[in-house]
N, C-alpha and C positions, 0 to 999 in steps of 0.2 A: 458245830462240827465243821471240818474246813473240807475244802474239796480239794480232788488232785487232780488237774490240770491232763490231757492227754491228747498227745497228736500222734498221727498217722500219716503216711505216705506210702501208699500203695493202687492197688487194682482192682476194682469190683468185682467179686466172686460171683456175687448169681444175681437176678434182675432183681432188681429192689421194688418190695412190693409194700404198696402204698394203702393205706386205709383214712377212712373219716370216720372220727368216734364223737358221740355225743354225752355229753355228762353235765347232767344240772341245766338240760336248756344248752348249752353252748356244744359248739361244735369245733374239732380241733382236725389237725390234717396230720398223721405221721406215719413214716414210713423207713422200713426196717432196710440197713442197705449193711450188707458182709462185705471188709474190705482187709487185703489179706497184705501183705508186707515182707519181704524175703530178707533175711541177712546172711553176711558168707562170712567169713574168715577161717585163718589158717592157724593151725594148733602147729603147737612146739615142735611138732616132726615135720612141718610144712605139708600136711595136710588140707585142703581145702574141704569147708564142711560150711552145712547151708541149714537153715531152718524157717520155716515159714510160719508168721504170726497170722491169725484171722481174730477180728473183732467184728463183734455184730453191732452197728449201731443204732440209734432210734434220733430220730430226725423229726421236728415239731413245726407245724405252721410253715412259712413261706419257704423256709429251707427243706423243709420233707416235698413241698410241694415242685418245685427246682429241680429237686434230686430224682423224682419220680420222671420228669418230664425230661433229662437231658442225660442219667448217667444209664448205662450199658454195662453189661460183662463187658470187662476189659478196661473201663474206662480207668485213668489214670487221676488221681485225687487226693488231697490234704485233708485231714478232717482234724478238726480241733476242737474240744470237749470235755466232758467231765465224767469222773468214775465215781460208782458211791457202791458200797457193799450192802447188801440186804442176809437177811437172816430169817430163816423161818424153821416153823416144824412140820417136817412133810406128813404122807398119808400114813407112812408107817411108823411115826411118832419119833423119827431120827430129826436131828436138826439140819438143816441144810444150808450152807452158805454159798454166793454167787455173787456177782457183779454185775451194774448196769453202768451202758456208754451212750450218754447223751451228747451230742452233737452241737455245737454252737454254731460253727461255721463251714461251709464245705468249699473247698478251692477246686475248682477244674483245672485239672493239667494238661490235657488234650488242647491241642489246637483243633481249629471247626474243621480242619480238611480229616484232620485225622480222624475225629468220630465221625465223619459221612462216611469215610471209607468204611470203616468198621461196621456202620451199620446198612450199608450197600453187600458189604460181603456177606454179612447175617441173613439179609432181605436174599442174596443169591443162592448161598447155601441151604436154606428153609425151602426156597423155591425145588431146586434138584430132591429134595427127600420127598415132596410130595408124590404120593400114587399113582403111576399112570394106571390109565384105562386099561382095564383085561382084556384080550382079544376075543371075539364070540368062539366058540369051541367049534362051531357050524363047519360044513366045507366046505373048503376054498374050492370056487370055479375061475374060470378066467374068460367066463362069457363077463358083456358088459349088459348094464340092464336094457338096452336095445335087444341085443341076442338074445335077452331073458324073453320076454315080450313076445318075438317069434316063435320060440321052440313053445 
């Protein structure tokens, strides 16, 4: 069976989450990264119309382990890989067919300033939604605890 080749250039959709699995004694590192890809063009009435591709990939060994440790929402990235169709028969005895996208290599397209920003903004943004402290319901006095002390 031949394999078909497939690259990508686009933007990490959500954090790429990483697992270690073990089978047979050996242990493997891979981690699943959604990387999405927008195309425009303009139809016969000069229309501009736009469509956005998302592929989920699966990333093996030193490059899941890369990809876990440096890419972000957002991050900008080449992914070059392979597609292979599966088949099966589901739970309600239909066949069902699908496609996996394994990864060979992954390019960073981010320069270093650009992902610190990015994850400076994340690190600031996360910080402002945290909860502040509720105020006591208690009543307010405007003695100080000195004047408490005396009265």
């Amino acid at each position: 069976m031949s394999q078909v080749e497939v690259r990508q250039i686009g933007h990490v959709a959500a954090t790429p989450v990483a697992k270690t699995l073990t089978a047979n004694g050996r242990t493997q590192n891979k981690t699943l990264v959604t990387v999405i890809s927008n195309s425009r063009w303009k139809d016969p009435q000069g229309k501009v119309s736009e469509k956005a591709t998302a592929i989920s990939w699966a990333l093996w060994g030193k490059v899941a382990i890369n990809a876990s440790w440096h890419l972000d929402v957002g991050s900008k990235v080449a992914v070059v890989g392979t597609l292979e169709g599966n088949r099966y028969t589901g739970k309600d005895g239909k066949e069902v067919f699908g496609f996996n996208f394994t990864a060979r290599s992954v390019e960073y397209l981010d320069s270093r300033t650009d992902a610190e920003a990015r994850r400076n903004r994340r690190a600031h943004s996360a910080s402002e939604r945290e909860p502040k402290p509720a105020r006591s319901a208690g009543r307010k006095t405007s003695r100080s605890p000195a004047s408490a002390k005396e009265a």
